[in-house]
N, C-alpha and C positions, 0 to 999 in steps of 0.2 A: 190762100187756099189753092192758090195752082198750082204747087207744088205736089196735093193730092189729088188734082183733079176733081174736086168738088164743091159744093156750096150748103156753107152751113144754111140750119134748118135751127129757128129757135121755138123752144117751147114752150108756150103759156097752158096754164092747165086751165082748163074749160068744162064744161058741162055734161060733156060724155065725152068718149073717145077710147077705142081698141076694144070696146065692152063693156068697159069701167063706167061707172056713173058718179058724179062727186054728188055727195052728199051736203056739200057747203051751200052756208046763203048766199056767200060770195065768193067763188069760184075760182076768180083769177086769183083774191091770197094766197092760195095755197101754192106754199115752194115747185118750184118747176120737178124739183127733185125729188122730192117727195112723190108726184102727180107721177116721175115718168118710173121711177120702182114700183109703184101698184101694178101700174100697167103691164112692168114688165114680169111679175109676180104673177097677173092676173094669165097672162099670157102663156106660163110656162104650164100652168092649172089646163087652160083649155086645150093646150097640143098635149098634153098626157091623159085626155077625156077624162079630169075631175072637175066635177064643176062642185065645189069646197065653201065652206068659207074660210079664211088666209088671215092671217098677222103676218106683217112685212115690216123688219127690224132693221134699220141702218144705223151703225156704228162709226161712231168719226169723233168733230169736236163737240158734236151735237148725238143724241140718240133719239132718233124719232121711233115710232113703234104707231103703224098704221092699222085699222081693221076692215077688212072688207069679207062683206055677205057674199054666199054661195049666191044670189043672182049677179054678182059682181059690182055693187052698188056699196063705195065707201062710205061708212060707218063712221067714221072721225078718227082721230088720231092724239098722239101729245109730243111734244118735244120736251127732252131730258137734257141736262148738260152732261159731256161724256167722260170717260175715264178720269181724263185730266185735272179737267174743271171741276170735278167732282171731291176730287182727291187736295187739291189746294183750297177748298171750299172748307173740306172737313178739318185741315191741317191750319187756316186762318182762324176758323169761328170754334176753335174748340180746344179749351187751353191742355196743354201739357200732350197734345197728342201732332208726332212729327211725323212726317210721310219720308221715309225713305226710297232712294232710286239707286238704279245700280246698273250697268252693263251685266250682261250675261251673253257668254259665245254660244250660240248653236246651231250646228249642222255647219259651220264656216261662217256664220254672219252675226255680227253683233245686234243684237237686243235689246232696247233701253226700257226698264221696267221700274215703275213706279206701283208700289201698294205698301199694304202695312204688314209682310211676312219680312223675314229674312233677308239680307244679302245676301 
């Protein structure tokens, strides 16, 4: 880290914090990541003066999809499996049906796309 001149900072989610309130029994479960996209979710709400209530969506290998109340107090959430895993999921457990994947160029930069349309 000297290299940036700084010291990491780890995060465990906790019971409140930035405004946020977990709503969990058990507090620390909850992914660090999950806990620090509310926050940062919750956060961009209050410097735009809405105080809302918010679904905070993250997309990866995982899809989680968070809810938090206009007092800022998470509501719970679910983890999804993502694109991927979704798609090898459907293509293992369900006969006669193949998922195709394919390169596609755009804008200059190859694409790798996997669904059930076209190549």
């Amino acid at each position: 880290m000297e290299l940036w001149d700084t010291t990491p900072q780890w995060v465990v989610s906790g019971l409140s914090e930035a405004g946020l309130a977990s709503g969990y029994d058990h507090p620390a479960r909850l992914g660090s990541d999950r806990w620090v996209a509310m926050i940062g979710a919750l956060q961009h709400l209050l410097a735009s003066n809405r105080q809302q209530p918010c679904v905070v969506v993250m997309v990866g290998t995982a899809v989680t999809v968070e809810a938090i109340d206009a007092s800022g107090r998470f509501l719970g959430g679910i983890i999804l499996p993502g694109h991927d895993i979704m798609l090898r999921a459907l293509e293992s457990g369900t006969a006669g049906l193949h998922v195709p994947t394919c390169l596609w160029r755009y804008q200059g930069q190859w694409l790798f796309v996997g669904g059930f349309g076209r190549c």
